[in-house]
N, C-alpha and C positions, 0 to 999 in steps of 0.2 A: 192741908194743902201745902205744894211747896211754888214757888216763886212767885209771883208777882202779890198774890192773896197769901204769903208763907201765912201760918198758923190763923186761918179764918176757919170757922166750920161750918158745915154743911149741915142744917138742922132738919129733921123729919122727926112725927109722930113718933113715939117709943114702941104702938101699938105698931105700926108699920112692919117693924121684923117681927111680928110673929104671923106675918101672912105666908103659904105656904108658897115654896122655891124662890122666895125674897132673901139671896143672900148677896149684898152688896161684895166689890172687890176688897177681900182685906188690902190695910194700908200696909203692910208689909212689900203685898204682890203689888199694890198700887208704884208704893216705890222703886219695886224693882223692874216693873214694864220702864216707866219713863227713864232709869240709867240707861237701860238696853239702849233706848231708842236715842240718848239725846235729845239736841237742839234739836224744835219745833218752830224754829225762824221760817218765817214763809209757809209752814204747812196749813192744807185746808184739813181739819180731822172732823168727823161724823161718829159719834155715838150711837150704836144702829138703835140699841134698846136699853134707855137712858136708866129708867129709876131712879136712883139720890143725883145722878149725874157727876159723879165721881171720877170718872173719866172724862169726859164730855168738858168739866169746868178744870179739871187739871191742865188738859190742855190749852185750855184759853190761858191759866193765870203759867202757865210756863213760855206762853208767849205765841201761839202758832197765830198764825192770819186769822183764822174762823173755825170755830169751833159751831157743829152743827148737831144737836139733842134731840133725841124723835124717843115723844115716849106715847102709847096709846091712849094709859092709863090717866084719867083725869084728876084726881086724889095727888100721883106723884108730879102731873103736871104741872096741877098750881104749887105744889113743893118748891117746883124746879123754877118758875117763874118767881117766886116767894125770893129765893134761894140768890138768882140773878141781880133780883133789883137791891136785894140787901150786902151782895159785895159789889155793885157797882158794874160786871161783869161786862164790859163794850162788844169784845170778842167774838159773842157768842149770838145762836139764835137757837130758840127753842121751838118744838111744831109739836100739838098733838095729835099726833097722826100714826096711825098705822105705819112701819118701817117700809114694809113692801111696799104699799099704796105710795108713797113721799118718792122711793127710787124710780118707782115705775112711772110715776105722773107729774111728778114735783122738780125733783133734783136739776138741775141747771149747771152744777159743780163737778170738777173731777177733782180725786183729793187723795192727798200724800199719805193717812191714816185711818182706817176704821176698825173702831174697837168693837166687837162680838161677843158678847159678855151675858148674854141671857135671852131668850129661855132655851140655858146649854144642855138638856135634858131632852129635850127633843129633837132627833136627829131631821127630822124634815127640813126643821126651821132652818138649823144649821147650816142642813146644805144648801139650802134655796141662799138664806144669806151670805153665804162664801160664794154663791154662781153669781148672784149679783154684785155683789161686791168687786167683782175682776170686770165689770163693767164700767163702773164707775170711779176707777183706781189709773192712780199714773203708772208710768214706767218706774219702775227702782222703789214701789210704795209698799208702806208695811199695813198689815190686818195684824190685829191683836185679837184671842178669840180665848175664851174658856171653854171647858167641855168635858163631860166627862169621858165622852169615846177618845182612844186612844188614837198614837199619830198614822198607825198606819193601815188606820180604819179611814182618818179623813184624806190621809195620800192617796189610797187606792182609786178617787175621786178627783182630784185636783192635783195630780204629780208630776206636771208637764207645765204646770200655771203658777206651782208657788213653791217656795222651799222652807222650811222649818231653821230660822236663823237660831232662835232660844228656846227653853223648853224648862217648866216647873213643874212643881205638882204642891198641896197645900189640900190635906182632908182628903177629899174624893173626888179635885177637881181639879184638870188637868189647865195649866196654864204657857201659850205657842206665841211667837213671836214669829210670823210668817212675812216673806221678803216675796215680791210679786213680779214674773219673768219680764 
């Protein structure tokens, strides 16, 4: 991780990655979403679908307001709570709960960040979580999302709601840095 926890790790199971489509964000792309984005002074950010929480806790140790972790999975949960209380993490809150269920019943926040990072294989998910997400997002707020569909399979969808400011790619998974109208 870089700033406030620079060089803490994140520890999870070894068995963990070899559960099938458990592929965290390489730190490569990790470091290159948060240049894109900058300071995170004042941001609210939401991890829609946490796992190591790799995103989720980046952005707390780079400084934003509140960092919000929603993992279903109760194995990666207690990871993530494991994970919190061993770097001190204030910033942050973790739920395990269903993503949808938390937005639709829970959320209370509208926030400057949310990262979409898994499960980017299934395009339902996807879109459901980019429809919500424009719900719960400010004015001028970025969505981070992996996937493997390409961009103008998910503009054809949302091309009047968001604009594609970055764009990578890494294996066979497309990596957007989306700006929200």
């Amino acid at each position: 991780m870089s700033g406030k926890f620079k060089n803490s790790k994140i520890i999870f199971p070894i068995n963990f990655y070899k559960i099938k489509n458990f592929n965290p964000t390489p730190f490569h792309i990790k470091k290159k979403i948060f240049d894109w984005i900058g300071s995170l002074k004042g941001f609210y950010c939401l991890d829609f679908f946490s796992c190591t929480g790799a995103l989720g806790f980046e952005a707390a140790s780079r400084g934003c307001e509140l960092s919000i972790l929603l993992e279903k999975n109760k194995k990666f949960f207690y990871f993530l709570s494991k994970n919190k209380k061993k770097l001190n993490i204030k910033n942050s809150k973790i739920f395990n709960l269903n993503s949808f269920f938390y937005i639709n019943y829970i959320n209370k926040i509208y926030y400057n960040l949310i990262f979409i990072d898994s499960p980017y294989i299934i395009f339902k998910n996807l879109f459901n979580s980019l429809k919500l997400s424009l719900n719960i997002l400010k004015k001028n707020s970025y969505i981070y999302l992996e996937s493997i569909f390409n961009l103008n399979l998910i503009m054809k969808f949302f091309e009047n709601k968001i604009y594609c400011l970055k764009y990578d790619f890494f294996k066979k998974i497309n990596f957007y840095l989306f700006k929200v109208f």
